[in-house]
Phi, psi and omega in degrees: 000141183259173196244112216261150150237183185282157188293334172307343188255347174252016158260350142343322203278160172239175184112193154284136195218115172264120173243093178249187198256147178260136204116318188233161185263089167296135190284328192278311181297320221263319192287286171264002141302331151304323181256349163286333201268304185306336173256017151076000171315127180238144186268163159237164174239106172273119185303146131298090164255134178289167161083357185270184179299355198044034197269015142295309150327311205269324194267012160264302231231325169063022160214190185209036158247171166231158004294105156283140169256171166195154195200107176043246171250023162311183175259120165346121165229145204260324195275141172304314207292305172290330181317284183312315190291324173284336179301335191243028166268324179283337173208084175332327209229137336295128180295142169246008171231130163293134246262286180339146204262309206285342146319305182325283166345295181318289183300335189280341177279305182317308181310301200303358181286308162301292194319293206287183206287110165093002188278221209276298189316328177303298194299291166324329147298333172285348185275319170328267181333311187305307164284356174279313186299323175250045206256147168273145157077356170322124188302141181294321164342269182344278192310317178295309174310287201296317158321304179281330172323276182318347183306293225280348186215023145086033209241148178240144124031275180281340171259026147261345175270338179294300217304346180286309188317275169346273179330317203264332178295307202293292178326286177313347186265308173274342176289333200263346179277324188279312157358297193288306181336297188276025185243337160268008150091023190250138133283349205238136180286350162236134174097207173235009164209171180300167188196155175300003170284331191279327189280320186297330204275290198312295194312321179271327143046285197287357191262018157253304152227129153300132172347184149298173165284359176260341165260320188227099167278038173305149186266124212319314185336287215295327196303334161307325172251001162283318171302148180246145221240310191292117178304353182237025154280336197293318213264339324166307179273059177285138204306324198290320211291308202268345191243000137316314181272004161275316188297315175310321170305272186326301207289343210206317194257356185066144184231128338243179200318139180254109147292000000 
């Protein structure tokens, strides 16, 4: 099991400082936690507990979600994009944004599909809350929890009855790049190498099913709400899709995880 301090002691700290939930693979976390490992970056892990106020956390950072990074006495960064961007500033080698412009291009559209604001990861949750929200008899903890979750990605009704379309939209984009990829003799979606698109997919990954429990020891509580339910998300998430991100695990990120 790895080993997290409070975020107060790790902002104490100089270096690289990660701040996630401990246990579980947040799709977010998973992202740039990957690419610090693969460019050999070493970390502190500032524990994220859920349900508290973050007010250590809101007053290093001035939000209150994870991941926050931080590098030395910089200013905290919250966004994927700056994340990746201080990573291959602090170690160029091996690059995860491709050199190439038009590579580039690419890579940053696709990611921004997984990543970004309405994307796969947004929308999958919204999809969560949804299937939470519409549970008959739910204890109100629960509901206050999926309530306030959901707050946070904006979510009604019509945009939890919205959010599969989208996802299957996201899937279908990256099952067909990859496709293309490997028909051109590439395992990787862009290029002939990894890039931070190969790391983002294995970390989100998990919000349609997490590994096992012998690869991904995530704490089972949480494994219920990670799995995806929708059939037509289900068909969507294609074995090219999913024995990708093992490979990526195996071949580049290690197994198994340390959560």
């Amino acid at each position: 099991m790895a080993e997290y301090v409070s975020v107060a002691e790790a902002r104490k700290q100089s270096g690289m400082r990660i701040v996630l939930g401990q246990g579980i693979p947040g799709p977010w976390a998973e992202g740039i936690r990957g690419i610090l490992d693969v460019k050999k970056i070493p970390y502190t892990r500032g524990l994220f507990e859920i349900g508290s106020d973050h007010a250590d956390l809101i007053a290093w950072t001035a939000q209150a979600s994870a991941p926050a990074i931080a590098w030395n006495d910089e200013l905290p960064k919250s966004n994927w994009a700056e994340q990746l961007y201080l990573a291959e500033r602090i170690q160029p080698e091996p690059a995860l944004i491709p050199a190439n412009q038009a590579d580039r291009i690419k890579m940053f559209g696709y990611a921004s599909e997984l990543c970004g604001m309405h994307g796969f990861g947004w929308s999958r949750r919204l999809m969560m809350v949804h299937q939470g929200l519409s549970t008959p008899d739910l204890p109100e903890e629960q509901r206050a929890f999926f309530h306030a979750f959901g707050a946070k990605y904006g979510y009604s009704p019509e945009a939890g009855e919205a959010a599969p379309a989208r996802v299957i939209e996201i899937l279908n984009a990256l099952s067909n790049l990859l496709e293309e990829q490997q028909a051109q003799g590439s395992q990787y979606f862009i290029g002939n190498a990894l890039s931070a698109l190969d790391i983002y997919w294995a970390g989100f990954s998990h919000l349609i099913e997490p590994l096992p429990p012998d690869e991904c020891p995530m704490l089972e509580d949480f494994r219920p709400l990670y799995q995806n339910h929708h059939p037509g998300v289900a068909a969507a998430a294609t074995p090219i899709l999913m024995d990708h991100r093992h490979f990526i695990y195996a071949e580049h990120l290690g197994l198994p995880m340390d959560l």
